[in-house]
C-alpha positions as a printed Julia matrix, in Angstrom:
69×3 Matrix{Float64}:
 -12.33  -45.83  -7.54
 -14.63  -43.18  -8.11
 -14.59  -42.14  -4.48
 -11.01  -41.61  -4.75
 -11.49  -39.23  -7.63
 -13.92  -37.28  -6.25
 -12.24  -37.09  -2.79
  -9.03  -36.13  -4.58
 -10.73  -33.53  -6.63
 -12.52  -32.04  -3.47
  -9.33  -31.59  -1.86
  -7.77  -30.14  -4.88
 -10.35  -27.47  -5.57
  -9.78  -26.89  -1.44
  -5.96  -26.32  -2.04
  -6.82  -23.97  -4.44
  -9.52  -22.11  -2.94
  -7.09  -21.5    0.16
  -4.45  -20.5   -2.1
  -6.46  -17.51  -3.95
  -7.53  -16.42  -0.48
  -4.51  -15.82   0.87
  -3.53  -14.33  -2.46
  -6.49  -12.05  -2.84
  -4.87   -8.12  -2.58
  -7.18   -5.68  -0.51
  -8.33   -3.12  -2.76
  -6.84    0.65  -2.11
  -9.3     3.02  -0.81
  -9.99    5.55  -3.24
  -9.57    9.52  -1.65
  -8.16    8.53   1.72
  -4.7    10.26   0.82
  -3.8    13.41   2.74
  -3.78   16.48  -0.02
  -0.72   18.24  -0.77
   0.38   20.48   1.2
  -0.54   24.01  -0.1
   0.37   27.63   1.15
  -2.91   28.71   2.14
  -3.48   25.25   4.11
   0.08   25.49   5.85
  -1.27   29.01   6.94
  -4.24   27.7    8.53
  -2.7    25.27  10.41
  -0.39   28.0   11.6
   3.2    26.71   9.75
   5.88   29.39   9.63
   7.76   28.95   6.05
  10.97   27.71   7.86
   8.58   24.7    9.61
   6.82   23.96   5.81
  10.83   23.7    4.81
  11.55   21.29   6.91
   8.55   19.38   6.34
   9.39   19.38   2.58
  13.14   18.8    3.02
  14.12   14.73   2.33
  17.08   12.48   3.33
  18.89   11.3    0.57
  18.49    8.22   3.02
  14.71    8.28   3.07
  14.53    8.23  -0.82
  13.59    5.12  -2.55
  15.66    6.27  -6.02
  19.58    6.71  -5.02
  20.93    7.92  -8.72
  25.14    7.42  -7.33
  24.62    3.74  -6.72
């Protein structure tokens, strides 16, 4: 009898063990976003202003937030 406990409670604490793995979320690295885009940086690369404008410019399809639905 107390083989079958202690089996069962192995296996338990194994389910659960596998189940917080999977579960674990990868931390976000801290300072690997690009910075914003700035005048003086679009001017190094060598933008024109009508390039940064379309850079900036958005879909209404690419937005996550659709206010008229």
């Amino acid at each position: 009898m107390q083989l079958t406990r202690s089996n069962a409670l192995l296996r338990a604490l194994n389910t659960c063990a596998k189940f917080l793995r999977k579960r674990k979320i990868p931390k976000q690295a801290e300072g690997t976003a690009l910075p914003p885009m700035t005048d003086h940086i679009a001017q190094d690369i060598g933008l024109t202003p009508s390039q940064r404008a379309q850079m900036s410019h958005r879909w209404p399809s690419e937005e996550n937030r659709h206010p008229y639905l």
